[in-house]
Every structure is written in C-alpha cells, then in structure tokens.
C-alpha positions as CSV (number, residue, x, y, z in Angstrom):
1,X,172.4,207.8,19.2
2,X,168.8,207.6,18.1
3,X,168.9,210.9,16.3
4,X,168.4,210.5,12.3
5,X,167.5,212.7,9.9
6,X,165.8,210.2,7.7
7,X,163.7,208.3,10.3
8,X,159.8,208.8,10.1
9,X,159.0,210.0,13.8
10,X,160.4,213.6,14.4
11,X,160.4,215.3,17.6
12,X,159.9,218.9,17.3
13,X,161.9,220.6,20.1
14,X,163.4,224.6,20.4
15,X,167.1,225.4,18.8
16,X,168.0,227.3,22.5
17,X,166.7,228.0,25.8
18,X,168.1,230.1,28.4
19,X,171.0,228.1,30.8
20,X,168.4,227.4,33.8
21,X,166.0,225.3,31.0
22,X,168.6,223.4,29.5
23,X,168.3,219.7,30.1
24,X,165.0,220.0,31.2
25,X,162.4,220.7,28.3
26,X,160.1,218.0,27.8
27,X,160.9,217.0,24.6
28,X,163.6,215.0,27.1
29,X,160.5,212.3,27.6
30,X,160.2,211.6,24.5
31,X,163.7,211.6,23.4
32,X,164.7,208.8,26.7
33,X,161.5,206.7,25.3
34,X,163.1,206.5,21.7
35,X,166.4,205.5,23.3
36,X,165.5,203.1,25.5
37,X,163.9,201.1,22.5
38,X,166.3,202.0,20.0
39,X,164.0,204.1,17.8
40,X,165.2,206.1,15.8
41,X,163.9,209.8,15.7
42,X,164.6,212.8,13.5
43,X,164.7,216.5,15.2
44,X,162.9,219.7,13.7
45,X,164.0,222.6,16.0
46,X,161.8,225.7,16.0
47,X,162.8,229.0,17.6
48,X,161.7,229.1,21.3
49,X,161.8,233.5,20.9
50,X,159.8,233.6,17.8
51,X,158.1,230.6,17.7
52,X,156.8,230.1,14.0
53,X,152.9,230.4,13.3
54,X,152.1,226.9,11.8
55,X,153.3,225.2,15.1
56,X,150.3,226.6,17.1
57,X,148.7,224.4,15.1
58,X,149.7,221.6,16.5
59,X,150.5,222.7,20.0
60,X,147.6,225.2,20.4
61,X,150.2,227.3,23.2
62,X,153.6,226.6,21.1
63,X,155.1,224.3,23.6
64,X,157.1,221.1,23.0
65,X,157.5,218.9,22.4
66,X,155.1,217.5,19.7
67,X,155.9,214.5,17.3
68,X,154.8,213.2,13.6
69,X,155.1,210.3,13.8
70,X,154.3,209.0,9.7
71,X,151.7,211.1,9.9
72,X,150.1,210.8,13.2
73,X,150.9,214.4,14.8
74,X,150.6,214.4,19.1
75,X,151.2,217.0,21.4
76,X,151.7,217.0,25.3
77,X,154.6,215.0,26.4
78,X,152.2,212.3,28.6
79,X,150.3,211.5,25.3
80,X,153.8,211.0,23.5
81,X,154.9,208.5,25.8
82,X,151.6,206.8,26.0
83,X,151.8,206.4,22.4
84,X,155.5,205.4,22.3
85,X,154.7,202.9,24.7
86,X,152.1,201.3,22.9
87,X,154.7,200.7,20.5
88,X,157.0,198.5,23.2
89,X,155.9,196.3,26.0
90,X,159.5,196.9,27.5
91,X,157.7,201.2,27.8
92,X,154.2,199.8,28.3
93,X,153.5,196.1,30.3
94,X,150.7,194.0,27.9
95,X,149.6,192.4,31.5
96,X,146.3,194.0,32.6
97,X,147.4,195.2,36.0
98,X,150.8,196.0,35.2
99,X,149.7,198.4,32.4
100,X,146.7,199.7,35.0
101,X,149.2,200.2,37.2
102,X,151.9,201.7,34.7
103,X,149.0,203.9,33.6
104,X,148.4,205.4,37.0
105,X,151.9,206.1,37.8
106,X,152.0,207.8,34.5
107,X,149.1,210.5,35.4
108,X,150.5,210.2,39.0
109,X,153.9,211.8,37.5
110,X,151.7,214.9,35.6
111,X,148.7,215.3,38.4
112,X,149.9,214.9,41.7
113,X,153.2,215.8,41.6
114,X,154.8,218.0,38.7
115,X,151.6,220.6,39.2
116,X,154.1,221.9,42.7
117,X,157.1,221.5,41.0
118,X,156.1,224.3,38.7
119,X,154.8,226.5,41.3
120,X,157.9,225.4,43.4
121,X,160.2,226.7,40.0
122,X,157.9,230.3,40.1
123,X,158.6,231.2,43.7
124,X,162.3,230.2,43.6
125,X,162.9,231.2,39.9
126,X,160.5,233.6,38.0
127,X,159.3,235.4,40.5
128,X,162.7,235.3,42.8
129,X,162.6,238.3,45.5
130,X,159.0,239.3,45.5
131,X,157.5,239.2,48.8
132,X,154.4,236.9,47.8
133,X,156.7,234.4,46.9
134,X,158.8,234.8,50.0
135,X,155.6,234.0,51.8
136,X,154.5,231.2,49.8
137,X,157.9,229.1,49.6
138,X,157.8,227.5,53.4
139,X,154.1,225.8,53.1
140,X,154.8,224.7,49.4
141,X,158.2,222.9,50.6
142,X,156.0,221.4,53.3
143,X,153.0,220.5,50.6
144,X,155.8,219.1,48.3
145,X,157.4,217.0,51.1
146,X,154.0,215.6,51.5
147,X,153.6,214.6,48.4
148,X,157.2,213.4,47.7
149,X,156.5,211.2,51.4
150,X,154.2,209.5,50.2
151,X,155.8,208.8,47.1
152,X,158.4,207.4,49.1
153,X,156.6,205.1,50.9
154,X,154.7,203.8,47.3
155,X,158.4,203.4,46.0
156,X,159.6,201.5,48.9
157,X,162.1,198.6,48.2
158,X,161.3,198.8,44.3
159,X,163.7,199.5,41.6
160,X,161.2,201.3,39.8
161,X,157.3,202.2,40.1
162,X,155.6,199.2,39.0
163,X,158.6,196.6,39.0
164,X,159.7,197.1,35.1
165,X,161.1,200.5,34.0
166,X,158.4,201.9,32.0
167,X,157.2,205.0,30.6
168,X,155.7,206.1,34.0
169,X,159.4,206.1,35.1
170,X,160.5,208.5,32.2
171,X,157.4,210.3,33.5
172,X,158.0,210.7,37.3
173,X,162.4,211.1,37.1
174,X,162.0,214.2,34.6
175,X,159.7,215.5,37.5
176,X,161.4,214.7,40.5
177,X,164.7,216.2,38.4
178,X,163.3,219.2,38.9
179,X,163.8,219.5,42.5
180,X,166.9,218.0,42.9
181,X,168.6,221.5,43.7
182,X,167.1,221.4,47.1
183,X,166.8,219.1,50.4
184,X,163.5,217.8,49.1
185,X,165.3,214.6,47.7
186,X,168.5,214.5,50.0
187,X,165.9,214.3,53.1
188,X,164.3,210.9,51.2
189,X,166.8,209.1,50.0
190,X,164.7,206.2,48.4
191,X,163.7,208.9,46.2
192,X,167.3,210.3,45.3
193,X,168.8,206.6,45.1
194,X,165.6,206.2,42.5
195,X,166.3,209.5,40.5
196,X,170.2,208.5,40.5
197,X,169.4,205.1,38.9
198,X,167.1,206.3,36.6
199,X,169.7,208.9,35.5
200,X,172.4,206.3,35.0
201,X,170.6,204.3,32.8
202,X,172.6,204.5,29.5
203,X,169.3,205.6,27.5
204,X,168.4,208.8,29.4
205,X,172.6,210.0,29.2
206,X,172.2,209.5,25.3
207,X,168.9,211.6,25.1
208,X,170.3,214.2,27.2
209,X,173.1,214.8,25.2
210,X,171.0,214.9,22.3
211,X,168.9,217.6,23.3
212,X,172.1,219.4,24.9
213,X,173.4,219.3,21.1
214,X,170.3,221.2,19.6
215,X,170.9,224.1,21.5
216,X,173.0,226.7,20.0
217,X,174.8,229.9,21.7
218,X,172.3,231.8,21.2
219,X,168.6,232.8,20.3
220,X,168.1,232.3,16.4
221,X,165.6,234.2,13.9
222,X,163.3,232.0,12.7
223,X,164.1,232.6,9.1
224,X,167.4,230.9,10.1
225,X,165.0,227.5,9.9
226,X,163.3,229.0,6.5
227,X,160.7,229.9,8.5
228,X,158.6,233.5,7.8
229,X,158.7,236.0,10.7
C-alpha cells in the first residue's frame, strides 16, 4: 500500500461520498499512478458536504483531487497524471512518438469520451424520471456507442492504447468504468476484455481499496479535520 503519512506528495481526496460515487472519484487516477510506481503518497481528506474555504484555492470549484507534491500544488486529475508521469517512463514513454501518442490517448480519455459519460450519468442518475431525460437517453446511448466503436476499432488486438500501460490507460479505464452498468461494454467486448485487464492489474485493486478506506459511514463536520465552518 502506497499510502504514508510521512511521504511528501499528498493527495487531497473527500472523507465520504454517497454509495453510487464510491470507487469512482477521481482522486482514483492519481492514487493507481502512485501504485503502479510504487510511490508513496499521503492522504488529506476534506469534507465533500462542507467543503473547507482554503481548498477553493487550489481547486477554484472544490473538486478533487488536487496534490502537493513538495510544494508544487496541481489540480485536475489529467494534469496529475501528466505530472506523475513525467516522473516514470513506465506512466510516460521517453520515445517521441510513443509519448505523442501516450499524450493523445490521454486527452482522448477527458475530450472525446468522458464528456458523454457524464451526461450519460445525469439522465440515468441525477435527473432519473424526468421526461427530458427520458427523451434524451436513446440518441446519447447511440452517440456513446459511436464513440466507444471507434474506440474499439483503435484498441484492436492491443493490450493497451499505445502498446505499454501508461498513464493514458489509467485515463481511459476510470472512464470506460463508468459505463460498465450497461450493454455499452458487453456489446464490444475488446473494450470489456480491456477494462477487465486493466482492473486486474494488482496496482489499480491496491488504489481502490485505499480510497474505499477513506470513506467513513457517514458525512463529517469539517471541524472534525480542524477545519473552521
């Protein structure tokens, strides 16, 4: 387990989230990249209800996750792994084209695919029952499968994106994961056989339990983390 309090990078991630978001907050991307090069990381968990005022000032919305790491503060889970990657050629190819191409895949994960999976997570989730997004779920599916086609075909006979597991990887399994309640990976099984080996791999089973244990039963106060209201 990469997770030590003394170590120099921290990850700042929430104390709980409701039962639907657990296991899939993003400070899961830059938890697997730590694992997978066995760095260690310490945790600083905020309150997701009452989130507390200095960290808007390093996530200007209060998201996570956002790092320090010795002193150099990021925010936005793409420019975490970026920057964890430039720390390890096994998260970020030194070759020209295999970092272009590690590069694009990485973008790929955040521009052209996760943008549906979030609408796809409003109509079937948040806004569950209302007639708008009743209408809007049978030509997003369609987009989506588009999109995921394509993929596909890009994939092909590859273990991974670019040949070498890399942070675009971490990038585009934490987005496909978020589909994997519906057909949209069954009906393309070179994506599901991807997602499953991705999800096997000893690194992302250590940083999901790790952010599994942050969570407590319940929402916490943030004066709980000595934090004003």
């Amino acid at each position: 387990m990469a997770v030590n309090p003394q170590a120099s990078l921290v990850i700042t991630a929430f104390d709980w989230v409701p039962d639907f978001a657990r296991g899939f907050v993003r400070d899961l991307r830059p938890r697997w990249a730590c694992e997978e090069i066995g760095l260690a990381y310490a945790e600083r968990l905020i309150s997701a209800v009452k989130r507390p005022a200095e960290h808007f000032r390093d996530q200007p919305w209060g998201q996570v996750p956002v790092i320090d790491d010795a002193g150099i503060r990021l925010f936005e889970s793409g420019a975490i792994l970026l920057h964890l990657g430039e720390r390890h050629p096994d998260l970020l190819p030194v070759d020209p084209q295999l970092r272009a191409d590690t590069l694009s895949w990485l973008f790929a994960a955040f521009n052209s695919v996760e943008p549906m999976m979030f609408e796809l997570g409003t109509v079937t989730l948040f806004a569950a029952g209302e007639p708008w997004a009743e209408l809007r779920r049978p030509s997003l599916m369609a987009f989506i499968g588009g999109r995921l086609d394509r993929l596909a075909t890009a994939l092909g006979d590859r273990e991974w994106l670019t040949g070498q597991f890399s942070i675009a990887d971490i990038a585009m399994v934490t987005v496909l994961r978020e589909a994997q309640d519906t057909d949209l990976l069954t009906e393309r099984p070179v994506l599901a056989a991807y997602l499953a080996r991705a999800t096997a791999r000893p690194a992302f089973g250590r940083a999901l339990a790790a952010q599994l244990a942050a969570f407590g039963d319940g929402p916490t106060s943030p004066t709980q983390h000595g934090e004003t209201p």
